[in-house]
Structure formats: C-alpha cells, structure tokens
N, C-alpha and C positions, 0 to 999 in steps of 0.2 A: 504493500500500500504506500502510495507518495506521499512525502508529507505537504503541510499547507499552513507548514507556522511561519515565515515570512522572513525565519532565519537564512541566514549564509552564515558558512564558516569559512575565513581563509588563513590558509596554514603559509607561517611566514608573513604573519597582518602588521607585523613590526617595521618591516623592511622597508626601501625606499619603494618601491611597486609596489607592497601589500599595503601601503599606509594610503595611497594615492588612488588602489582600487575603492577599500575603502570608504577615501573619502567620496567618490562617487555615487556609490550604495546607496550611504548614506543620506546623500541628498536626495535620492530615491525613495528614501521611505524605508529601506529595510533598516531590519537589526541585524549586528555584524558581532559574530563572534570572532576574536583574532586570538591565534593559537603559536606562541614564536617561543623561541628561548628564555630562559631567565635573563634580566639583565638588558634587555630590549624595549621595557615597557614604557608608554610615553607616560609624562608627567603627570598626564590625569585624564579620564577615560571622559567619552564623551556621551550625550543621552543616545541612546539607542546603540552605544557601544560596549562589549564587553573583550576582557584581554584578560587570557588564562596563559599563564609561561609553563613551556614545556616541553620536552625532544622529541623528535618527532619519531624515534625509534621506542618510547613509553605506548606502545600499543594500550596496555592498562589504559592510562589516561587518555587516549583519544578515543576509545569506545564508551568510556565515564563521559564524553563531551558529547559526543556522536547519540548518545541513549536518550541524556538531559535537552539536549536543544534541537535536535532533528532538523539540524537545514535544510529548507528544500533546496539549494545547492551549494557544491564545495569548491573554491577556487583553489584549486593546489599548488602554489608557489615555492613555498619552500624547497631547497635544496643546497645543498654544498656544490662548492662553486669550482669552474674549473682548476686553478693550481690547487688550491685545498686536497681536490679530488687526485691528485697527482701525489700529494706529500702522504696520503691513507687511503688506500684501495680498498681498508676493507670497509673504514668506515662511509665511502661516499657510496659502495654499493647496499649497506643496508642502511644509510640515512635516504639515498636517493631511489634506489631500484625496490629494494624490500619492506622500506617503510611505506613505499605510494602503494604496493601491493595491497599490501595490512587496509590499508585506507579505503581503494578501491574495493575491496569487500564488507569494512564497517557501514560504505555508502547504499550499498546493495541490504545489508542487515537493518538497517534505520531507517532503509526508503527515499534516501537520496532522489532528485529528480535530475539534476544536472552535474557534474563532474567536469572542471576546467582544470587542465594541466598544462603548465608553462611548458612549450620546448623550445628548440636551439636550432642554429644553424651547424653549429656544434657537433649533428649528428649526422652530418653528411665529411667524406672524407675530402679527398683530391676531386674538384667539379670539372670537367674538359669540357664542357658546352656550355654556352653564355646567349642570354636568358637561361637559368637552370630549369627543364621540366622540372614539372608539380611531383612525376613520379619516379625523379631518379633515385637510383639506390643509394642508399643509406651504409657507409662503412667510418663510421667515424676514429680518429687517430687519436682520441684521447678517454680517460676513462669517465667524465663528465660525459661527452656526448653517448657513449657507451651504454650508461644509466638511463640517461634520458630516451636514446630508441627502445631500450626495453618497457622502460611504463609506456609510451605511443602503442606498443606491441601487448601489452598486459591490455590496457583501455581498451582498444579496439574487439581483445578479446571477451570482456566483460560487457562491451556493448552488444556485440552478435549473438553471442552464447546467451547470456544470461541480461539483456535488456537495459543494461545500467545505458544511460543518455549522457556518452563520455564526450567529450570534444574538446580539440588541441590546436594552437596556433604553434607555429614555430617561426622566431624571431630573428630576425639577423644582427649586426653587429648595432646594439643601440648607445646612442647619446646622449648624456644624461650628468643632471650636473650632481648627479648623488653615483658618481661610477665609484665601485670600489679601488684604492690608492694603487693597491699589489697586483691590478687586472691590468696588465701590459699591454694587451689587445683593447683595451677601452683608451687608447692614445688620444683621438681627436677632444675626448673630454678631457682629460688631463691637461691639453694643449691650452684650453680654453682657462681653465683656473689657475696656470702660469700668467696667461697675457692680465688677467684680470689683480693677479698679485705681484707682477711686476720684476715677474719670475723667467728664466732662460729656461727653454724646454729641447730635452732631446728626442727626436725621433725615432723611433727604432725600426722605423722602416726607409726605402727609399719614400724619394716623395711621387711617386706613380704608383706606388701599391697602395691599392683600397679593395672596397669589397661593397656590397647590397648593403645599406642602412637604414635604420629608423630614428626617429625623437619616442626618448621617452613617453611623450603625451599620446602621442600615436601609439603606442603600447597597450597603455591605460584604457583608450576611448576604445581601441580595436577588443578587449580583452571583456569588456561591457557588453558590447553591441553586438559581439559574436555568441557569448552566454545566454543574450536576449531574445537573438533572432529563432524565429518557427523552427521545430528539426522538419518538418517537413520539406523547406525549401531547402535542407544541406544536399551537398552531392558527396564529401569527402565526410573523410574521419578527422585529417588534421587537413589544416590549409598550410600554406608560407603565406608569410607577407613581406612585401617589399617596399620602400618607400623612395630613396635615390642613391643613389651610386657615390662613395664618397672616396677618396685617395687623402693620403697625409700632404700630395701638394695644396689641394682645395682648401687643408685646414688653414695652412699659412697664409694661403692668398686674402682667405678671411679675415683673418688676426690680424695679418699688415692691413688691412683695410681701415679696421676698427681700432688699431694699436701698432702704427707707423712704428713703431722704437719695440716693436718683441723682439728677445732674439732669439734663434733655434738654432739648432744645429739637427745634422742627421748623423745617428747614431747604429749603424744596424746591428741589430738582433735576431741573427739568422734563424731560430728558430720558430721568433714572433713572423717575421717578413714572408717563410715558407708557409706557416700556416695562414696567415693572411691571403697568401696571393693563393692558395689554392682552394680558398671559396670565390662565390661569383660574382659576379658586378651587380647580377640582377636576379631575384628569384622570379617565376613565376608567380605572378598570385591573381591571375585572370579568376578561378574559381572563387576565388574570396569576391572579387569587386562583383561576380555575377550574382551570387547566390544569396549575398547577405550587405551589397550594396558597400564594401570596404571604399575607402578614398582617405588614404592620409592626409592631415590638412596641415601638415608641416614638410616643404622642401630645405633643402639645406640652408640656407640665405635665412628663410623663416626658425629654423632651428641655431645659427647661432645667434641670431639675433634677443630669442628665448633664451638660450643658454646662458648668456653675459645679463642677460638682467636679471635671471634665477644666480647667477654665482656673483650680483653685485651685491644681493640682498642677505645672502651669506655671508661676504665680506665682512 
C-alpha cells in the first residue's frame, strides 16, 4: 500500500544539494525528513523540517525512520565521494552500493511511492563518441562510479521485478560554489573562489580539456521536476543531463573578464586531465527534454555570473 502522508525523506539532507532540495520541498508544502551524519546539522530546524543524524550503513535506524514517517518519497543523495571512495573500498561499497540496497527494500517495506537516486557521469569509462548516446555502456575507472552503476542496476531491478517507482538522473561535471576543497575534478569552481579571494589558481588540466557541465541550480530544479513529472510519460529508467560544454580555457577567459588581474597558471595532473578528457563534451539528454520537458536555464556566462555572486556573499 502507498503511502499519503506528504513526507519525503532525503538521505544526505545536510549537504550542499540535500539542503537546497530541501529547500524546494519545502516551499512546496511538504514535510522533509533529513537523514545525514552527526555533526552536519544546521543550527536550527525549520517548520515542517525534521533532521535525524545518522550512517547511512545503521540499517536499524533507517527502518526506525522508514516505519515512523513513511515518505511517500525518498530522495537518495547520500554517498561517499569519489577520492574518499578510493582511500576505502570497503567502506564506499557498503556506504554506497549496500547501504542504497538496504534502502531500496525498506522503501518497498513502508510503501514508498517514489525513489530518486543521485548518479554520475562517473559511471561511464573512456567515451569515443561525442554527443555521448543515452545508451552507451557503462564501464566506469573508478570505485565511486563502480557503486553508483550498481544501485542504477539494483533500482531498475526493484522497479521491474517488484514495482518500486525508482528513477535516476545522472549528472555530469557540476558547478557549484559549495564544490568540495579535495575534489580536483571540480577545478572551474575552485577557479572561481581564487579570483573572488584574490587568490593564484593552478590548473591541473590543459586549458582545452573540458567535459559536459551543469550549474548546481540546474541540478536542484532538474532533481524536483523529474520526481514530479507523471511515470506515465517516462520512456527511461535513468536519463543524462547535459547543460554546456565547458574546458579550463573558458574558465579563465571568464575570470579575466570579470577579474582582469587573476592569475593562473596551468599545472597538469595527469591523472585528473586523463580522466577528464575521457568523458564527453556533451551527453545526450534529448529523452529528458522530451519526456519531462528538461531545459537548463543556466549556460555558462549565466552560471559564473551566479557563481561570483553566490561566492561574494560567502566572502
């Protein structure tokens, strides 16, 4: 039986994305359970907010969460992050892979109606065709992306088999003025909070390697609006989304723009620059703009224009 109490639960409601779906929701009308680590909680919870701290491998406690508030749906964010995932294999596949399991079945046990799981670009390896099809193979080179096809691959089978109403975006390299410090691959953000603190940035790519990009906003609004839309009108299980094509030259050209006196240098890091250049310029995501009406409303120009006023106000 589905439920119809007007909860969401999103795991990882702490974070920068999970605080921003959130606040969404929120202004939606729902109530928001947020489920993140200890030590994460904001200073003081909001009406129609609730924050329970907790691991996400504590199956106990998220079936004590899952029993009490019965979301009619779960946004499942949470996860350990790529290097993380590299420094503890065991622990990013039972935070990442066997925890979303565990989940995916409490959501089927308490009647879940919807199930959103974050994925990645991540889980695709070396791309040799630009626009990447919607359905090229999946071999990803690192043990993040690794985690992340498996829950795609668990979901899908909990959808077919057993009815659960799973559905999945996968993100390409986003931009965002809350980029984690140690995520070397999130350079163009990084870029941005040098020029704005009056900081020399190195590049660790050349300045012609980029890859398919998004704005964090587009993240958020796309992550909303795909949860919301009819399943009747889906064709897929997960989508890509794409928003524009960005290179570490484009970032500089920006920054000189807006902050004539940055200065950079390029620095390479051959193992950032390889994994870079071997995702695509551009995902396909004709299926998304068909089926559920997607249109980023942020291109790059619009996005660091966003960025430097988001990272003035932190300043």
């Amino acid at each position: 039986m589905s439920n119809e109490t007007g909860n969401v639960l999103i795991t990882g409601g702490n974070g920068n994305l999970g605080r921003l779906v959130a606040d969404q929701l929120l202004q939606r009308g729902q109530r928001v359970v947020k489920f993140d680590l200890p030590g994460t909680e904001p200073d003081q919870e909001r009406e129609n907010e609730l924050v329970i701290a907790g691991d996400m491998r504590d199956s106990d406690k998220l079936e004590e969460i899952m029993s009490m508030y019965k979301p009619d749906t779960v946004y499942h964010l949470a996860s350990l992050l790529s290097g993380s995932s590299e420094n503890d294999l065991c622990a990013a596949w039972d935070i990442n892979a066997s925890a979303s399991f565990k989940l995916m079945n409490l959501a089927l046990k308490t009647g879940v109606n919807k199930f959103f799981f974050a994925s990645t670009i991540a889980t695709y390896g070396t791309v040799d065709r630009d626009p990447m099809p919607e359905d090229y193979e999946q071999w990803p080179q690192n043990m993040y992306g690794a985690t992340k096809v498996a829950v795609e691959r668990q979901g899908v089978y909990f959808k077919l088999n057993h009815g659960l109403d799973f559905r999945c975006l996968r993100f390409p390299l986003v931009v965002s003025p809350y980029a984690p410090r140690t995520a070397v691959t999130a350079f163009p953000s990084h870029a941005f909070r040098s020029a704005i603190k009056s900081e020399a940035f190195k590049f660790p790519v050349s300045a012609n390697v980029g890859m398919s990009t998004i704005f964090l906003q587009d993240v958020v609004d796309s992550i909303v609006q795909y949860t919301a839309a009819e399943g009747s009108g889906l064709s897929r299980h997960v989508y890509n989304l794409h928003a524009y094509y960005l290179s570490a030259g484009m970032v500089v050209d920006a920054v000189l723009q807006r902050f004539p006196e940055f200065k950079y240098s390029y620095e390479i890091d051959e193992n950032v620059e390889k994994l870079i250049s071997c995702w695509p310029d551009v995902m396909d995501d004709s299926s998304a703009r068909r089926d559920w009406n997607w249109n980023p409303a942020f291109n790059f120009t619009a996005t660091a224009n966003r960025m430097l006023e988001l990272l003035a106000i932190e300043k």
